[in-house]
N, CA, C and O atoms as a GROMACS GRO file, in nm:
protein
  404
    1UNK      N    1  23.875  -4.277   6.337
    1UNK     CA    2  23.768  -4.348   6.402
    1UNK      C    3  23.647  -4.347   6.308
    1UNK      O    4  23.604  -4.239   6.266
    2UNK      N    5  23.597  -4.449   6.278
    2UNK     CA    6  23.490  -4.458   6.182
    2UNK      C    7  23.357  -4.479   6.291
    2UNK      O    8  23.382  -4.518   6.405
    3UNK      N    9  23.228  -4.453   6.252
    3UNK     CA   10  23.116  -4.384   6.327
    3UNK      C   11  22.988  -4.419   6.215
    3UNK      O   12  22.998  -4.390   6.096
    4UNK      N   13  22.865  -4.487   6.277
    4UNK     CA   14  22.756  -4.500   6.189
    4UNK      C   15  22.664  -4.370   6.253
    4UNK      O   16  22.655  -4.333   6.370
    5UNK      N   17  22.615  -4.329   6.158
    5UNK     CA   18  22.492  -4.242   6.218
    5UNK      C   19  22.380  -4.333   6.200
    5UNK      O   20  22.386  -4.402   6.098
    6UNK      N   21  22.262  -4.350   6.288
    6UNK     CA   22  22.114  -4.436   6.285
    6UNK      C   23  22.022  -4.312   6.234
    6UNK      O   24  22.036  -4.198   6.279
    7UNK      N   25  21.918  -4.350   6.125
    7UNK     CA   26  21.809  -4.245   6.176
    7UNK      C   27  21.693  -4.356   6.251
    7UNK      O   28  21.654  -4.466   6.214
    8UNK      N   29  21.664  -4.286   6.350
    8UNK     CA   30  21.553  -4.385   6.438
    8UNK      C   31  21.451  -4.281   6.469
    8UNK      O   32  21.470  -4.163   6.442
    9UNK      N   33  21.371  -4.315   6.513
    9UNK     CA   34  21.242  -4.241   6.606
    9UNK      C   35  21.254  -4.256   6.751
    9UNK      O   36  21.192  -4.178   6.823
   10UNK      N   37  21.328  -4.349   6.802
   10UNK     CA   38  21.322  -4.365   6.969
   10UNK      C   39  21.419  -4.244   7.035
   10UNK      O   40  21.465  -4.171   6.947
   11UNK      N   41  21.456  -4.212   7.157
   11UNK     CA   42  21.574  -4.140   7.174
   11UNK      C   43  21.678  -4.188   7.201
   11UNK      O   44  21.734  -4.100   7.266
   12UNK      N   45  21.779  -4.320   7.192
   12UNK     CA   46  21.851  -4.380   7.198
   12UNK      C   47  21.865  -4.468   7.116
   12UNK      O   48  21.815  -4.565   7.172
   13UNK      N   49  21.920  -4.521   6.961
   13UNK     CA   50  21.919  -4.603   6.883
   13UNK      C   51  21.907  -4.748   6.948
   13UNK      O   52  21.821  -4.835   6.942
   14UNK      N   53  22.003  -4.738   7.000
   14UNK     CA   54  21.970  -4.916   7.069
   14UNK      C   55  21.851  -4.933   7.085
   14UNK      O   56  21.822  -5.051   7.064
   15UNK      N   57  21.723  -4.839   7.127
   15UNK     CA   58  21.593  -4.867   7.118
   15UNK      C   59  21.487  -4.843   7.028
   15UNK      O   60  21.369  -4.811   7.045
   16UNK      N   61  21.567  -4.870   6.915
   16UNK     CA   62  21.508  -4.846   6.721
   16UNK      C   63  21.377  -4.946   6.758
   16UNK      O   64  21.280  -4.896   6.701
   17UNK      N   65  21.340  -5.052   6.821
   17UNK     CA   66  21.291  -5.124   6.815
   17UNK      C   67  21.128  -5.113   6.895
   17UNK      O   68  21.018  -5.168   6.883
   18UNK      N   69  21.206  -4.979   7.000
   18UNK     CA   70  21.006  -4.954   7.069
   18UNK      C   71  20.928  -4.907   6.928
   18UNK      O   72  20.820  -4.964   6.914
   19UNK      N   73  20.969  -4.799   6.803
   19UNK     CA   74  20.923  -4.711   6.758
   19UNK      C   75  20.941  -4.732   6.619
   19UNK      O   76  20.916  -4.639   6.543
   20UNK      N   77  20.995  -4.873   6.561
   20UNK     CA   78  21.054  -4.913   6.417
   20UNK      C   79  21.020  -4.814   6.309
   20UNK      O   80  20.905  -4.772   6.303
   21UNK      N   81  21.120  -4.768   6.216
   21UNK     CA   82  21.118  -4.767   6.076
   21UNK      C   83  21.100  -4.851   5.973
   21UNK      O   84  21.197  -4.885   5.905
   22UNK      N   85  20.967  -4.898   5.947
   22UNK     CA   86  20.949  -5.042   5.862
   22UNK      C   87  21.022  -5.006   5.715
   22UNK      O   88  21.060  -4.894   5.684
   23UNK      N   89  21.033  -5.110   5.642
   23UNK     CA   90  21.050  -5.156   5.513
   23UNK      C   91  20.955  -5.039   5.416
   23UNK      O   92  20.988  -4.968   5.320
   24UNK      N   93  20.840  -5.056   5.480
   24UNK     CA   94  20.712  -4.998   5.410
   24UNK      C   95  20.720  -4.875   5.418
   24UNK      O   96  20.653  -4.815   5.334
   25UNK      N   97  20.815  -4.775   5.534
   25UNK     CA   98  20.813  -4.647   5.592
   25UNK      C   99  20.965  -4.584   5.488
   25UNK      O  100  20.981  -4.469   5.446
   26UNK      N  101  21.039  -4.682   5.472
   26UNK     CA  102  21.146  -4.651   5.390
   26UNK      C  103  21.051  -4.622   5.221
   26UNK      O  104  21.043  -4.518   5.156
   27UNK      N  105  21.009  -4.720   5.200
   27UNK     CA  106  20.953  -4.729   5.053
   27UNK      C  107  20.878  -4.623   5.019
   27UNK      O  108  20.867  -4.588   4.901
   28UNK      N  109  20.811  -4.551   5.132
   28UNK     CA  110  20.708  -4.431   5.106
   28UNK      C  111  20.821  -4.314   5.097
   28UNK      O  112  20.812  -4.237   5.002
   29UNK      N  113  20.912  -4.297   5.176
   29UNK     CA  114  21.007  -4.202   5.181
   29UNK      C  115  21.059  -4.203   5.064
   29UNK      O  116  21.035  -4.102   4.997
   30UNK      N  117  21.137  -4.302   5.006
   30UNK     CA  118  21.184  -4.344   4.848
   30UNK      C  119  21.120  -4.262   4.730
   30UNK      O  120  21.159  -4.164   4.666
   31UNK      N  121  20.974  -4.361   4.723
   31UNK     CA  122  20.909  -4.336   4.612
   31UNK      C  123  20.880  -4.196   4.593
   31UNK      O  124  20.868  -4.142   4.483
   32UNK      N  125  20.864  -4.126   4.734
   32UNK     CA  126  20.837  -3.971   4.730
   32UNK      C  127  21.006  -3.848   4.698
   32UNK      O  128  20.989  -3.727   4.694
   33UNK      N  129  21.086  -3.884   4.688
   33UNK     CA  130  21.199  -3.824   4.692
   33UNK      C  131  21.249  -3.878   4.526
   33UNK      O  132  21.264  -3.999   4.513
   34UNK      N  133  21.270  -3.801   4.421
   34UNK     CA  134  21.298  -3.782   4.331
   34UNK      C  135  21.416  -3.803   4.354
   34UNK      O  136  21.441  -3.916   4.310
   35UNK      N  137  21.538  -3.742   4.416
   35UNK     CA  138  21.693  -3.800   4.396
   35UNK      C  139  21.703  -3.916   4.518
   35UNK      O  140  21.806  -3.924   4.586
   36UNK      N  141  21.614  -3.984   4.536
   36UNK     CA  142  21.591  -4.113   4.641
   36UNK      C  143  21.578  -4.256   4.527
   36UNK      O  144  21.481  -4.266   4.452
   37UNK      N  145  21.686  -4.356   4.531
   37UNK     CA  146  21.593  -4.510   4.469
   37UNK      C  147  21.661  -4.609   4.543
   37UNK      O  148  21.720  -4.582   4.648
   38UNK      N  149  21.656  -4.693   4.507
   38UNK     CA  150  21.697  -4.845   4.577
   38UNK      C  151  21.772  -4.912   4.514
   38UNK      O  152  21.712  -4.986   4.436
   39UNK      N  153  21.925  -4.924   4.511
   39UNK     CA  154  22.011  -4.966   4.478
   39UNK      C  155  21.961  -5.086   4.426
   39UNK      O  156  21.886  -5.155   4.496
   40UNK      N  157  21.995  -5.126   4.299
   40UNK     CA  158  22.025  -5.273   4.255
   40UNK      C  159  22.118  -5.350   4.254
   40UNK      O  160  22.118  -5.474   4.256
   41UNK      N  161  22.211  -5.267   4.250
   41UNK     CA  162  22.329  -5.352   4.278
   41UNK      C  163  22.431  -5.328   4.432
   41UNK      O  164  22.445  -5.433   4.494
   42UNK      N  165  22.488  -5.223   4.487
   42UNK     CA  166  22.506  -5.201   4.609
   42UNK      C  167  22.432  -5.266   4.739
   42UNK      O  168  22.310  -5.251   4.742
   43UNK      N  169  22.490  -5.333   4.842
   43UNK     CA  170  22.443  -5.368   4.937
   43UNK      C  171  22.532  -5.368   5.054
   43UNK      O  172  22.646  -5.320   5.047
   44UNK      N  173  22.480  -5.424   5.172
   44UNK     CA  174  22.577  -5.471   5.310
   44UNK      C  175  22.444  -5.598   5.335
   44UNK      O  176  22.324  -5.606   5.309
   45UNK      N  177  22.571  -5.702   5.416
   45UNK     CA  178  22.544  -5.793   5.459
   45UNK      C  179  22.546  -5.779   5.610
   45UNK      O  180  22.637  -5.725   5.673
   46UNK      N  181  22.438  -5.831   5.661
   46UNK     CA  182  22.426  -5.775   5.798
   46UNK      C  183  22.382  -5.932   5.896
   46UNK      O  184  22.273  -5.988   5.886
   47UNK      N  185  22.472  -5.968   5.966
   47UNK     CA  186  22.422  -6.122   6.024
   47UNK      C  187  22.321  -6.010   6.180
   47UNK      O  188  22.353  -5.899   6.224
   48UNK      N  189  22.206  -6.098   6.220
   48UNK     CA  190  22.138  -6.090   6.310
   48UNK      C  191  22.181  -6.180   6.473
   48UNK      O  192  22.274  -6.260   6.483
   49UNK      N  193  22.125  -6.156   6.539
   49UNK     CA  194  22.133  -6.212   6.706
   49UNK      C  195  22.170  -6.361   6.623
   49UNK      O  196  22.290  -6.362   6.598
   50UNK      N  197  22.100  -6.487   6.574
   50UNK     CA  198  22.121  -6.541   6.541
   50UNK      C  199  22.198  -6.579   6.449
   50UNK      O  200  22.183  -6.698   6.423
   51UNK      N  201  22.271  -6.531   6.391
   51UNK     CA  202  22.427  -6.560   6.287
   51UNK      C  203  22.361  -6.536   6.113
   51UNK      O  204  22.434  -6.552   6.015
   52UNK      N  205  22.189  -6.491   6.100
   52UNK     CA  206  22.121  -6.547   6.003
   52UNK      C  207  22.207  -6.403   5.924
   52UNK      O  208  22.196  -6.288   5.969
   53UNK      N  209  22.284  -6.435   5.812
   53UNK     CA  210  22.294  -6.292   5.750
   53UNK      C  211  22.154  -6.263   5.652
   53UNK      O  212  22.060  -6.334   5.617
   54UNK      N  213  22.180  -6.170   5.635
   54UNK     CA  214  22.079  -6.080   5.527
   54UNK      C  215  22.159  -5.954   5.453
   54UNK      O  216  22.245  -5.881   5.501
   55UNK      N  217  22.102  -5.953   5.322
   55UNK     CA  218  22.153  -5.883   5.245
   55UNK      C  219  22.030  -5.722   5.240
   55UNK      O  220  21.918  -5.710   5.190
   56UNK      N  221  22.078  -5.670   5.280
   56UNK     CA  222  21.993  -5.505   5.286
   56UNK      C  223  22.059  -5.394   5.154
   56UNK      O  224  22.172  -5.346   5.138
   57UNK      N  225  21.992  -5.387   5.110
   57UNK     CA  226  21.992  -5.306   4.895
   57UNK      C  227  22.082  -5.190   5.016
   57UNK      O  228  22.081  -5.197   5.139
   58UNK      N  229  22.129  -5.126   4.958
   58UNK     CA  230  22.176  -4.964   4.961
   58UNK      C  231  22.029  -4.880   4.918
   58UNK      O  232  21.924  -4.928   4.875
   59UNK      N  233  22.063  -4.751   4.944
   59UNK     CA  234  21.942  -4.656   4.917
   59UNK      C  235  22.021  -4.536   4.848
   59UNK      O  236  22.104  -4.476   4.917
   60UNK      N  237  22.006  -4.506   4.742
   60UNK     CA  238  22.093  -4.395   4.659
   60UNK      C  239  22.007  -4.274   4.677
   60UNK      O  240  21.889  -4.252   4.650
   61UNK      N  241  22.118  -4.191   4.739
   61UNK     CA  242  22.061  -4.072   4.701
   61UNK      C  243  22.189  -3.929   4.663
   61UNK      O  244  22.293  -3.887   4.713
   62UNK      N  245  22.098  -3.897   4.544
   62UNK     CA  246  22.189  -3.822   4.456
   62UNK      C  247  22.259  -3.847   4.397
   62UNK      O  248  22.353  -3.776   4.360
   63UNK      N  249  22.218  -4.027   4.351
   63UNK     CA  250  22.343  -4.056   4.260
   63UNK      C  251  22.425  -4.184   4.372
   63UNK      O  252  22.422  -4.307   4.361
   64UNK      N  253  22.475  -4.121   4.447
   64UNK     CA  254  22.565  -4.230   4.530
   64UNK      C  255  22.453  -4.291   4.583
   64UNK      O  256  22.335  -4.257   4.570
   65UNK      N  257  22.530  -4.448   4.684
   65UNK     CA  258  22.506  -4.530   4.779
   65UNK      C  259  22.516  -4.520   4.904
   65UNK      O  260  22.622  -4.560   4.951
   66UNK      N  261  22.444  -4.481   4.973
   66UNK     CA  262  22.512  -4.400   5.124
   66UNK      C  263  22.444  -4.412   5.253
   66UNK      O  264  22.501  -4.379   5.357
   67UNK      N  265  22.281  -4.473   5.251
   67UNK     CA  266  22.205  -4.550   5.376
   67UNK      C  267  22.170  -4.674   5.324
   67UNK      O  268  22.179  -4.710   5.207
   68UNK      N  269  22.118  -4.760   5.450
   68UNK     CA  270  22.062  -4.880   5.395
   68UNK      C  271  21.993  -4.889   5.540
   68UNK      O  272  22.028  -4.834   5.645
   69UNK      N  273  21.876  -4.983   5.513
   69UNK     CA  274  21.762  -5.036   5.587
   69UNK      C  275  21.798  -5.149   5.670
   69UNK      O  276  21.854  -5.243   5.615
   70UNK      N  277  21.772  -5.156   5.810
   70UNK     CA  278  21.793  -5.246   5.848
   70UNK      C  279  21.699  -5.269   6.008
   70UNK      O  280  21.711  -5.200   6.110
   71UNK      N  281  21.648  -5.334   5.996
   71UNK     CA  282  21.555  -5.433   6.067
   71UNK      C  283  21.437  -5.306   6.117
   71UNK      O  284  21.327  -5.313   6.062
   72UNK      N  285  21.459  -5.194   6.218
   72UNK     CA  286  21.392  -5.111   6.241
   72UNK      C  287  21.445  -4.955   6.236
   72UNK      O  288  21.387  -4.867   6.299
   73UNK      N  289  21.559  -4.932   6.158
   73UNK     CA  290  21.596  -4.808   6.157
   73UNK      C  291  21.677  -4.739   5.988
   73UNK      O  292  21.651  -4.795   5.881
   74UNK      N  293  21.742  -4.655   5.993
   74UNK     CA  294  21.806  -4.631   5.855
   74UNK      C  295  21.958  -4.594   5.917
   74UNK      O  296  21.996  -4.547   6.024
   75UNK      N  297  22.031  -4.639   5.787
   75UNK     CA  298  22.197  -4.674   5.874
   75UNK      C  299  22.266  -4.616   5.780
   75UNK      O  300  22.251  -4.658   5.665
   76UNK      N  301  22.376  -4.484   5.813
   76UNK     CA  302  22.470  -4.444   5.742
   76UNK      C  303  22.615  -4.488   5.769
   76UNK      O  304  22.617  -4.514   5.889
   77UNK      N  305  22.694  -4.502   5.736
   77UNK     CA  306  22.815  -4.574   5.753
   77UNK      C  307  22.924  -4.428   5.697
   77UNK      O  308  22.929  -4.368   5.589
   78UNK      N  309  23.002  -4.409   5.829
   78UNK     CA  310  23.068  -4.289   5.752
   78UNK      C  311  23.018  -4.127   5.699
   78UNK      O  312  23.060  -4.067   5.600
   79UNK      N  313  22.977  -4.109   5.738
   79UNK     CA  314  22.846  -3.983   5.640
   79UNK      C  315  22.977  -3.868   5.618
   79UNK      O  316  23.068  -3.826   5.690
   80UNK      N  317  22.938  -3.849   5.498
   80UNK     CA  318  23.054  -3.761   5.484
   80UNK      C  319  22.980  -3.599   5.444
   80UNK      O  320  23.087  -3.546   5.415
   81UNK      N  321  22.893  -3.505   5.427
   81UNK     CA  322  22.840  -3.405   5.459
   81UNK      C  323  22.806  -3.448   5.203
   81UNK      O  324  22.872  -3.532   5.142
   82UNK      N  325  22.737  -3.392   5.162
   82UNK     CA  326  22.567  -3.431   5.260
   82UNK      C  327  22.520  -3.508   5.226
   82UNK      O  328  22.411  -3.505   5.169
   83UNK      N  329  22.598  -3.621   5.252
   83UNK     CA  330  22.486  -3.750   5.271
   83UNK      C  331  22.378  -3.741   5.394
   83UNK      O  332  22.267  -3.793   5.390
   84UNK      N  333  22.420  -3.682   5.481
   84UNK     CA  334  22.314  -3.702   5.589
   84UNK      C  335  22.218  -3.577   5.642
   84UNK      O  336  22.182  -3.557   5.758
   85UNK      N  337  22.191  -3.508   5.534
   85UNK     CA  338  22.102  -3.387   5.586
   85UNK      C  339  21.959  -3.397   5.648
   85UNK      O  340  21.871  -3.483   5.637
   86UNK      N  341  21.964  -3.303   5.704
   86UNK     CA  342  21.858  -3.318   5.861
   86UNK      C  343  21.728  -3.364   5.766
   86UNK      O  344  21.665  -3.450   5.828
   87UNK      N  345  21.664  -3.335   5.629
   87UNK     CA  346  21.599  -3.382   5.557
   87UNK      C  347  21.536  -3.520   5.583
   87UNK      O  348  21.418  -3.546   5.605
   88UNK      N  349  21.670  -3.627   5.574
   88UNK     CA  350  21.667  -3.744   5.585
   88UNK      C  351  21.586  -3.790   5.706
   88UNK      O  352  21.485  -3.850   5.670
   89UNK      N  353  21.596  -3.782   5.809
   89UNK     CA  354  21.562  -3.833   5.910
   89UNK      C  355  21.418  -3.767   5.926
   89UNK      O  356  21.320  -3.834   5.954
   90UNK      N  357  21.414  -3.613   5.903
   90UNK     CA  358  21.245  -3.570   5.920
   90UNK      C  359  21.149  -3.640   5.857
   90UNK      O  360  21.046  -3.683   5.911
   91UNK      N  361  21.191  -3.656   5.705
   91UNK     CA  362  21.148  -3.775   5.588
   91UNK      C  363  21.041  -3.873   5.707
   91UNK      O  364  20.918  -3.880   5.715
   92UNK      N  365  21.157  -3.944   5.793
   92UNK     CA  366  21.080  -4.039   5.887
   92UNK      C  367  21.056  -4.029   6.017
   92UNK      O  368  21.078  -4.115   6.103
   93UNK      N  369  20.989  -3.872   6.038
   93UNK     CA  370  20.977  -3.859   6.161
   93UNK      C  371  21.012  -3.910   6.283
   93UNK      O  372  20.945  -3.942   6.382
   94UNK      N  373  21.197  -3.915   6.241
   94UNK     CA  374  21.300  -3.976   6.307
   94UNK      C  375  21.406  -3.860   6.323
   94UNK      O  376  21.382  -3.761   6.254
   95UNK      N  377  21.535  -3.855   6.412
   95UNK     CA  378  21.627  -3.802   6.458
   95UNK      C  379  21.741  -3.889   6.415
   95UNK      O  380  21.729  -4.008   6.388
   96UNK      N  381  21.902  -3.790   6.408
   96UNK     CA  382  22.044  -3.852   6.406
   96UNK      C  383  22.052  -3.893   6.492
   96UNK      O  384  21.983  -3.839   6.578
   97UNK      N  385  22.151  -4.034   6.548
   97UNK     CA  386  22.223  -4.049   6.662
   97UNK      C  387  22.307  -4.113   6.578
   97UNK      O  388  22.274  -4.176   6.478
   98UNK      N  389  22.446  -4.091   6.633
   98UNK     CA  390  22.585  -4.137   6.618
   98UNK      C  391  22.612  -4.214   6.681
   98UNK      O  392  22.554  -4.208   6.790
   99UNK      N  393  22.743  -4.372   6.655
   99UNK     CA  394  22.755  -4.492   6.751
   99UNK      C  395  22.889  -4.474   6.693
   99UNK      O  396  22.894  -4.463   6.570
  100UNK      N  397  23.002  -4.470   6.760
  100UNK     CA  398  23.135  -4.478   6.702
  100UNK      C  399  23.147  -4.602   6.713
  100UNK      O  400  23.073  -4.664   6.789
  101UNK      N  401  23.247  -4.665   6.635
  101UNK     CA  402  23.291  -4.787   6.621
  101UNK      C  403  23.422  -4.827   6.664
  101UNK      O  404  23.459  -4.944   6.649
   0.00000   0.00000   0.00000
């Protein structure tokens, strides 16, 4: 069974959207984290309510590709230990929640 972890700020991911993680909130987290950058080449394509896709960079950290940004939260796909240390989410005075797929 494959499983995304969200980092969000709300207490239920589905409601990433009262409490968003902007673009701008990722970029401060980034620029401040030394094994943190922004993929240039790695991505996911992510279509919206409306079918519009968008292409969202990957976010490397430690070398690998392993979150990416998307509309109001940060999205791991798979986390395999330690991509997702509790670090991450304090970063954005946000919490884990898990959504199996």
């Amino acid at each position: 069974m494959s499983y995304d972890v969200h980092v969000v700020r709300s207490a239920d991911w589905l409601q990433a959207a009262s409490d968003p993680i902007s673009r701008a909130d990722v970029d401060t987290v980034v620029a401040a984290d030394s094994e943190s950058a922004w993929s240039e080449t790695d991505a996911v394509e992510m279509a919206d309510e409306t079918g519009t896709v968008t292409r969202y960079f990957m976010i490397t950290w430690r070398g690998a590709s392993c979150f990416w940004w998307y509309q109001n939260q940060v999205v791991c796909s798979n986390p395999a230990p330690p991509e997702c240390e509790p670090h991450t989410a304090e970063s954005f005075g946000a919490r884990f929640r898990a959504a199996c797929a």
